[in-house]
C-alpha positions as CSV (number, residue, x, y, z in Angstrom):
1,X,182.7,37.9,40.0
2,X,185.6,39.5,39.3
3,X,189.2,38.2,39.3
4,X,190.1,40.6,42.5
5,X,186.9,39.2,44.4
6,X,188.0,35.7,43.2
7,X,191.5,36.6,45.0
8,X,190.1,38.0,48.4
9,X,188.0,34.9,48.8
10,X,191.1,33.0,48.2
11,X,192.8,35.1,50.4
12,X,190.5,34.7,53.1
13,X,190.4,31.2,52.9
14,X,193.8,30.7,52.8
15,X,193.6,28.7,49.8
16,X,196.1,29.0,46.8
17,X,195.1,28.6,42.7
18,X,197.6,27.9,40.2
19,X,197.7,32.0,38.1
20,X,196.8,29.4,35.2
21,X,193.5,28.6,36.4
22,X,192.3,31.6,37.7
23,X,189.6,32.3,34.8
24,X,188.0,28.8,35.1
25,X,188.1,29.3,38.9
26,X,186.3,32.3,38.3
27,X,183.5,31.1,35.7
28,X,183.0,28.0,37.8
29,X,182.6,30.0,40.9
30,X,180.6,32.4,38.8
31,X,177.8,30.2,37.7
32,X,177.8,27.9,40.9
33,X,176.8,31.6,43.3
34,X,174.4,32.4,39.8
35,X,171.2,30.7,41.8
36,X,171.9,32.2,45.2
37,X,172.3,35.3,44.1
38,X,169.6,35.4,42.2
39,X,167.3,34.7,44.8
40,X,165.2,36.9,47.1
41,X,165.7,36.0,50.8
42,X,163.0,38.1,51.7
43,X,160.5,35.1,50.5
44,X,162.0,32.4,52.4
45,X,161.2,31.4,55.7
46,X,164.4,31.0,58.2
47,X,165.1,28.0,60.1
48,X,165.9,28.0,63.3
49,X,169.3,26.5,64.0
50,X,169.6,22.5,64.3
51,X,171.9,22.0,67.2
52,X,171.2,24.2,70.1
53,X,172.8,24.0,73.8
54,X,172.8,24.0,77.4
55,X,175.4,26.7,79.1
56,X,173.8,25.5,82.4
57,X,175.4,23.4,84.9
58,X,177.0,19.6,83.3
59,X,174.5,16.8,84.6
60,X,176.3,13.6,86.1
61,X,179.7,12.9,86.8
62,X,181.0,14.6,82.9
63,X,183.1,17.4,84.0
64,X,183.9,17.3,87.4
């Protein structure tokens, strides 16, 4: 990760670093993304999503 990519991401989250720290920042970030990057998606199965919903009607008295 560059220092640019490491300022979009900060940008998009709306978070703010301290110039000074930047570099750490970056390696940290670096080698925590290392593992996920490296992995092939392709050989895992996906989940389907744990919390699902109703758009139907409400039941009972909640919402009228």
């Amino acid at each position: 990760m560059t220092l640019e990519e490491l300022r979009d991401r900060m940008k998009a989250a709306r978070v703010e670093i301290a110039e000074n720290r930047l570099e750490l920042v970056r390696r940290l970030l670096t080698d925590a993304l290392r593992p996920i990057h490296a992995m092939d998606s392709r050989k895992h199965r996906t989940l389907e999503p744990a919390v699902t919903f109703d758009a139907g009607r409400p039941r009972g008295d909640h919402g009228q």
